[in-house]
N, C-alpha and C positions, 0 to 999 in steps of 0.2 A: 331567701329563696331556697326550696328543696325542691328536689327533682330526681327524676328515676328514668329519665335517656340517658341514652350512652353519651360519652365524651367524646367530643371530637379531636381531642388528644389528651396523653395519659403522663405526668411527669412525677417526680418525688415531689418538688417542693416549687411553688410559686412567690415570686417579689414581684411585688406592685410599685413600682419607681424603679429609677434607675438614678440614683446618687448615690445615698452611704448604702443604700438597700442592696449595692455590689456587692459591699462587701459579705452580705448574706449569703449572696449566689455563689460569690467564690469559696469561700468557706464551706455552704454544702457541697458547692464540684469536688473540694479538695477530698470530703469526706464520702465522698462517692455515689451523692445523690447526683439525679436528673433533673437538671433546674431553670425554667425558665422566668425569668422578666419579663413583664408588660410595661409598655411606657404610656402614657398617655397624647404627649407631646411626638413630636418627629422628631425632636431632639434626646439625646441621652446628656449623663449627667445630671439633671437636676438642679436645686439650688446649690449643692458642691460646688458645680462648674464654673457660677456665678462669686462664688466667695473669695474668701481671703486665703481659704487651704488651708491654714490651722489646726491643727489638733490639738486637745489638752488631755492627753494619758499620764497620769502622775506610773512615777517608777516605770517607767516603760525598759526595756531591755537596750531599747536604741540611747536613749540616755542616761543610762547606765554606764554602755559602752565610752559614751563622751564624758564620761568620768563628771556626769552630774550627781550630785549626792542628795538621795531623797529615801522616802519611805511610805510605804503604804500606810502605817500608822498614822504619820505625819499628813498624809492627803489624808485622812478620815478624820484625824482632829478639828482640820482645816474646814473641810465639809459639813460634819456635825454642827461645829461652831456656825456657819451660815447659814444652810441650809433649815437647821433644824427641823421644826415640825411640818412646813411647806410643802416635805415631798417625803414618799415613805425610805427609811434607814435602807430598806433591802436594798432599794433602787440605787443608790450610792455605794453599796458594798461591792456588787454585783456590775458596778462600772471599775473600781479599784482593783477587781480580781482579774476581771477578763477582758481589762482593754489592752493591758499587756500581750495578753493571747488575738489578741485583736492584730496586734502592730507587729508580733511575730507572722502572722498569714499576711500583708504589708510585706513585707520582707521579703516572703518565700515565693511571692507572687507576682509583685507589680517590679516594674523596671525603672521606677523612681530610684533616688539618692534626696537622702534624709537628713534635714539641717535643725539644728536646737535652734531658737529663737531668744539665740542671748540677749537676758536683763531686760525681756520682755516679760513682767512680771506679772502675776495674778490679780484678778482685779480686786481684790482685798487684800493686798499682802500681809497687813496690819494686823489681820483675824489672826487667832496661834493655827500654826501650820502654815499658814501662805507663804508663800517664797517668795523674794523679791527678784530672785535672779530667772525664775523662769521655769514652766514647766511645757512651753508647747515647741511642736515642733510642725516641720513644713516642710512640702520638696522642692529638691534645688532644681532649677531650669530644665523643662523637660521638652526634649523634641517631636512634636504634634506629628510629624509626619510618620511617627513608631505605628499610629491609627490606621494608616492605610486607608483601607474605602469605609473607613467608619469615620475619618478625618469630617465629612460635610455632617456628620451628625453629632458632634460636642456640640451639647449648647453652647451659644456664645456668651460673653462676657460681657456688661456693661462699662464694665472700668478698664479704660485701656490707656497705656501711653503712648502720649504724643507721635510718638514713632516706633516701628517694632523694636521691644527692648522685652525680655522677662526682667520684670520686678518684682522679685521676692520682697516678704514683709520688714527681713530685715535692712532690704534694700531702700524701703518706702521710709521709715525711719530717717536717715541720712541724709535722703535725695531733699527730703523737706528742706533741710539745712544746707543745701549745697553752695547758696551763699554767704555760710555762717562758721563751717567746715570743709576742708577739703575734702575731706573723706567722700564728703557726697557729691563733689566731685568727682573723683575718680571711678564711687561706686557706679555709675551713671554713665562715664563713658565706657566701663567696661561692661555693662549689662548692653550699653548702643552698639557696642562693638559683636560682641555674641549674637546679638540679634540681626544684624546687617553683614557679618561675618557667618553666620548659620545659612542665612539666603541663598547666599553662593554656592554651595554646598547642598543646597535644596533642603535645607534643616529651618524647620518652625519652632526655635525655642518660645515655652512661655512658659507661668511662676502661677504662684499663688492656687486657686483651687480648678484652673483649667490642667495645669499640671497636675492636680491629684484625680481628679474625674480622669481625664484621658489614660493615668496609667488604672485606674481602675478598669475601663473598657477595655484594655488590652489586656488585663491579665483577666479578665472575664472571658474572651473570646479565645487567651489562651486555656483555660479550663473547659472548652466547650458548652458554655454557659449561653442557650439559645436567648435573641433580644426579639422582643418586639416593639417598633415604634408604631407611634397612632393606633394605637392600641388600650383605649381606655376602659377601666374597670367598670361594669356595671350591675354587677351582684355578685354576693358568696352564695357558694353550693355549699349546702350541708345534710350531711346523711347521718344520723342517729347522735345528733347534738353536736358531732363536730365538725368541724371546716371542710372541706373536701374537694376542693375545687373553685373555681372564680369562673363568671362569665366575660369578655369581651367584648367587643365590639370592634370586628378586624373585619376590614375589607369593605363597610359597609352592612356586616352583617354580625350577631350576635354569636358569640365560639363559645361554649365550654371546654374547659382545662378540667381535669380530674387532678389530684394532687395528693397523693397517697400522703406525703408526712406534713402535709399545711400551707398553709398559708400567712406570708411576712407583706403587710401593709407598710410600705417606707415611701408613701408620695406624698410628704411635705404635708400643710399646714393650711391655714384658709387664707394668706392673705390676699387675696385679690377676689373676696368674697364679700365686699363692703355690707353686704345684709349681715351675713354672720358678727361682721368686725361692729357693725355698730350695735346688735345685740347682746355679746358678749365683753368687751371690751369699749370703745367710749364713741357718742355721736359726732365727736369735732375732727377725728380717721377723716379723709379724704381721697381719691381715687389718685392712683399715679405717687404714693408716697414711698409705696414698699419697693423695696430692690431685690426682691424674690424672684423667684421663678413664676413668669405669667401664669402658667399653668395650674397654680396650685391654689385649689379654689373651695378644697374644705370638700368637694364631693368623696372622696373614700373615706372620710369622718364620717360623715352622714349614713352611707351604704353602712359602716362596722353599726353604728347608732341603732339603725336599724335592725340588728341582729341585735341586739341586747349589750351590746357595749356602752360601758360606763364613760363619760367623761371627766375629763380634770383639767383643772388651771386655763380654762380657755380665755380669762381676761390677760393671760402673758403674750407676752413676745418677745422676739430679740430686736429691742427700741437700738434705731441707729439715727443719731441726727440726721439732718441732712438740707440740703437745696434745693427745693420741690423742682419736678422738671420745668422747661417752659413750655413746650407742646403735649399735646395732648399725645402719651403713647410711648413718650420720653423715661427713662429715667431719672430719678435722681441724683443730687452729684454730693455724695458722701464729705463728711467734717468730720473728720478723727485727729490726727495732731494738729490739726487747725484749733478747736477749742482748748488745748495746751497750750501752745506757743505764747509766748509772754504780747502782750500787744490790743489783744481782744478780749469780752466782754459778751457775754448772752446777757441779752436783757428781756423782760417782758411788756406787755402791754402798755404798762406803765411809766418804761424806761427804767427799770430797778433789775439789778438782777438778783435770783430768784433759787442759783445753787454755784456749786463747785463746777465751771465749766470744765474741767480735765477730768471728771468722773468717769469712769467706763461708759460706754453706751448703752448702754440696759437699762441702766440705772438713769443715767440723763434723761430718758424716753420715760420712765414712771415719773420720776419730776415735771417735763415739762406736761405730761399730762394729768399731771395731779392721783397720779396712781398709788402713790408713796404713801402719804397724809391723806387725803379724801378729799382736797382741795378743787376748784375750780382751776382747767390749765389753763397753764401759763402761754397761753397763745392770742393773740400770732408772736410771736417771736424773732429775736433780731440780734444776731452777730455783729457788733462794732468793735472798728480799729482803725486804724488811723495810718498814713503813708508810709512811715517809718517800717510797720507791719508789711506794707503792702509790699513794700522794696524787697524786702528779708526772706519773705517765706513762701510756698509752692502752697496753692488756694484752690478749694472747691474740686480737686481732684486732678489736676491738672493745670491750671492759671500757672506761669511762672512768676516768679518776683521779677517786680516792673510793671511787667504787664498789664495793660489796662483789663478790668474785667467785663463781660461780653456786652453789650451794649444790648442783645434783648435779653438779657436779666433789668437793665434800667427799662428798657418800653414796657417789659411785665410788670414792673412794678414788684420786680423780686430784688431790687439792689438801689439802694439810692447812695447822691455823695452832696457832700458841702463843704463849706468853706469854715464853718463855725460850725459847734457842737447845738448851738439853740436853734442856728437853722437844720441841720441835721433834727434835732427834735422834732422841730414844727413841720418839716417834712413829710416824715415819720408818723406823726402823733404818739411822741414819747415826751411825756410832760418831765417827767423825771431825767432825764438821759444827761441833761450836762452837771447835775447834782450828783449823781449816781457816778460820775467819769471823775470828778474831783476826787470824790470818796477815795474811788480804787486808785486813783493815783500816789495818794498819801500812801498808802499802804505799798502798793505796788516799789515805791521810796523807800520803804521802810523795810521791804523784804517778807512780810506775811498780811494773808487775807485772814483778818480779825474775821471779818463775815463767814467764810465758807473754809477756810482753811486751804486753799488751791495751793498744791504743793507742796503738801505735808504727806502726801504718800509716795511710796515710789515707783507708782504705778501711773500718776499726775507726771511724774518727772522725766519719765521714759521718751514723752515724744514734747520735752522739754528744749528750750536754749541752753544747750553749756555755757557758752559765754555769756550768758545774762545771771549775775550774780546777786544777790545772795540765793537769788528764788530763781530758777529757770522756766518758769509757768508765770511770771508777774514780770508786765509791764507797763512805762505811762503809755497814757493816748497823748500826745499834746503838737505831734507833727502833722497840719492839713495839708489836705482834704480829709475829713471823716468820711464812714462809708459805715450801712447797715446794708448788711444781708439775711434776706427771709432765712429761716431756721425752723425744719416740721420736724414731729416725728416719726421719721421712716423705721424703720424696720429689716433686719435680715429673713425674717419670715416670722410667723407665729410659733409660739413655742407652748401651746396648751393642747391636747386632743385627746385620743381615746387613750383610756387608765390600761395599767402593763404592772406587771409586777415586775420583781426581779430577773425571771427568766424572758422574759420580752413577752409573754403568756397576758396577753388579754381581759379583762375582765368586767364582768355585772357588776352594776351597784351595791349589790349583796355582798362582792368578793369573790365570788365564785368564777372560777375558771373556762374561759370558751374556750375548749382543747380545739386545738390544729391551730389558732389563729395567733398570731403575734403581730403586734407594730412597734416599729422603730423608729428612731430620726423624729424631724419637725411632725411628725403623723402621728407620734406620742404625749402624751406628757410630760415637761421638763421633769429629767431625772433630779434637777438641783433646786426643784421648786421655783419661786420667783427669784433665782439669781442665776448670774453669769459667771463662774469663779473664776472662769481664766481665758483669755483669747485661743480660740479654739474648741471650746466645750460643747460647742451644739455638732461640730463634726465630730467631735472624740465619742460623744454615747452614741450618734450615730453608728459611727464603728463598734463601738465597743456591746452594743446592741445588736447591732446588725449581727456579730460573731455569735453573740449568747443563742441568739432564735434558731440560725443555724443547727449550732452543737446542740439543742436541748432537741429539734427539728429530726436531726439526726441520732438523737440517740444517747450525745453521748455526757448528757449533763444530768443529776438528779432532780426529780422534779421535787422530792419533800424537803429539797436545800428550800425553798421560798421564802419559809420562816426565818431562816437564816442567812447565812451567805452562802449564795449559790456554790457548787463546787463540782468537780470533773470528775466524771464517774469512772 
């Protein structure tokens, strides 16, 4: 759209989202632009809000200070090696320079307290440069009620526990094990404690990425960073080829924005856009698998598309297993150290299983969907384990050990049990499942998965059994009742969209530059190509993106770094 009316209001810089796209806004406040957000949603935050909180900034300043020892070399060995040809070099340079400078405005800005995710390791640690001890980090318990009258507009969370508790990630680790280690015992009542001790007090602690969303909105509103909720984007203005402004739709009626230094697209990705997901990406997607932000539907893809914006990678995403909801409108209930834990088993169709289940989940989700190899997926699919598992470890996001699992997962026909593994089969329709259960158990015996190698990385091992020796990822099945649980692949959002160079700068299929326009976050193309290098990496270029658009927005980055590695002017 062009257009020659006036504005119906005039700012330096416009963000479309409100998740890592804050960090845009705060960063131009800080640099002295005039900066508003549109949300789409009546919620702020995003898919942030919704996440785990994680960041992955290799070398960052903050761990630095926790006398973590790394190097920016060392993350670009690391990345090269994975990444390689998948995704352009700049894009990787340009996250190792300035995510740092990202975590510095983090610092200067938000009211969080900043924890390393020790021995939370990279999801390749193996590659040269991966660390196994750990590159992300997270904030510590933050109290919600800092929001004030912004407090009814954080998105809300689908992963919650049991009872008010912040659960950090390193806390989620331990609690798994709480009947394995004490540790997670104690973790757990002193997170109950904080949380039902804050109450009192009229304090809302909570962890993970409601804790980083909400200290973003406050140090957003502490820069006078204007928000607009339900406020959805519905065209860019552009005045002699470049950005210039956005339309809205506030109030019921359509608003132009004028925007002297551009325009930053950061609303997320198309998952809940099942047209798009089955055109790009595979027809076996189902509605209700993603744990995204409902919101995010792939329209600001389309609108930039529509200006001449190039696309990339749109068959990625950040694949999460998971346990399809049972109603319709539900979430679903995420398997992270669940497919670790010695005891279980993903199988396929045929009752065989089909990869490494402790593999990161990015990776899992190309597997089960045969994105990997070019194969036919591997679905439907099916988590088995057996009582002994059941006893031991915390399930499906919540289930405690013991605990029977919910009885409408068995009337949906999402969870079956038995008494024998051949009746579990026949159940099921797993022809293979009690041939497949001997296999792994020999092994399991023996200490190594000849088949997939599960726990031979240290990234497998992480949300491991300690006390399950010699392998803390391998265990038998051989205590009934057996139990299979549905297993799709969900997703933390899509991770393919409109092409960006290193400066967060936009671009035609030719290469060529849309001045004023940047996207960042899930609204981009993965900065790491088809991989996930570390827990936290789709909030870290978030960030670390979100910074670059800013500074370059502003003025104060080169724009003939491109070629190279971006640099501060």
């Amino acid at each position: 759209m062009t257009t020659d009316s006036q504005p119906s209001k005039e700012v330096d810089l416009v963000v479309v989202g409100s998740g890592t796209g804050l960090l845009s806004a705060i960063t131009a406040a800080e640099l002295g632009l005039r900066v508003l957000v549109v949300e789409k949603s009546e919620y702020l935050g995003g898919s942030t809000a919704m996440s785990g909180g994680g960041f992955w900034i290799p070398d960052n300043p903050i761990l630095r200070e926790l006398g973590v020892r790394d190097s920016r070399e060392r993350a670009l060995a690391y990345l090269d090696a994975l990444v390689g040809d998948t995704a352009p070099r700049e894009r990787r340079l340009a996250h190792l320079e300035h995510g740092p400078k990202a975590i510095e405005v983090l610092r200067r800005n938000l009211p969080n307290r900043w924890l390393h995710m020790v021995e939370y390791a990279d999801y390749f640690p193996e590659v040269d440069g991966g660390s196994a001890y750990g590159r992300a980090l997270e904030s510590a318990p933050f109290d919600l009620s800092q929001l004030g009258p912004d407090r009814p507009k954080l998105r809300p969370t689908p992963v919650q526990a049991p009872i008010p508790m912040p659960v950090t990630g390193g806390d989620y680790r331990w609690m798994n094990l709480m009947t394995r280690k004490p540790r997670g015992l104690v973790r757990a009542a002193a997170r109950a404690a904080q949380g039902a001790g804050g109450m009192l007090f009229k304090r809302e602690y909570a962890a993970g990425g409601q804790a980083l969303a909400a200290g973003l909105i406050v140090a957003a509103r502490r820069r006078g960073v204007e928000m607009w909720t339900e406020s959805p984007l519905r065209d860019l203005v552009f005045e002699d080829g470049r950005a210039a402004g956005v339309v809205v739709e506030r109030d019921g009626k359509d608003v132009t924005v004028r925007a002297s230094r551009g325009v930053v697209l950061s609303a997320g990705g198309f998952e809940h856009n099942l047209e798009m997901r089955h055109e790009y990406q595979a027809k076996a997607l189902e509605p209700g698998w993603s744990l995204a932000n409902p919101a995010n539907e792939g329209d600001v893809i389309r609108i930039a598309e529509s200006h001449g914006a190039a696309l990339t990678l749109m068959d990625q995403a950040w694949w999460f297993p998971a346990i399809p909801p049972v109603k319709k409108g539900g979430y679903p209930s995420t398997l992270l150290a669940e497919r670790s834990l010695p005891g279980s088993i993903i199988v396929g169709p045929d009752g065989r299983r089909f990869m490494n289940e402790a593999v990161n989940y990015m990776t899992a989700g190309q597997i089960m969907l045969g994105l990997d190899d070019g194969e036919d997926p591997h679905l439907p699919a099916w988590i088995v384990f057996d009582q002994t598992y059941r006893n031991r470890y915390v399930f499906g996001g919540g289930i405690m050990p013991h605990q029977d699992l919910p009885e409408d997962w068995y009337a949906q026909g999402l969870a079956h049990r038995a008494a024998t593994l051949d009746e579990l089969g026949q159940k099921v329709g797993l022809p293979e499942l009690r041939a497949t259960v001997e296999r792994f158990n020999l092994m399991a015996d023996k200490g190594h998965d000849d088949d997939f190698n599960r726990g031979d990385s240290a990234y497998d091992r992480y949300y491991g059994d300690p006390r399950v020796t010699p392998n803390p990822n391998l265990g038998a099945l051989r205590n009934p009742p057996f139990y299979a649980v549905r297993v799709v692949p969900g997703d933390l959002g899509t991770c393919g969209g409109i092409m960006a160079d290193g400066l967060a700068r936009v671009l035609r299929s030719s290469g060529e530059v849309i001045e004023g326009l940047y996207a960042t976050g899930n609204c981009a193309g993965n900065a790491f190509g088809k991989y996930y290098p570390g827990p936290g990496a789709t909030i870290g270029q978030g960030l670390s993106f979100g910074y670059i658009a800013a500074a370059h927005a502003a003025g104060r980055l080169k724009a003939e770094a491109r070629e190279g590695e971006p640099a501060a002017a």
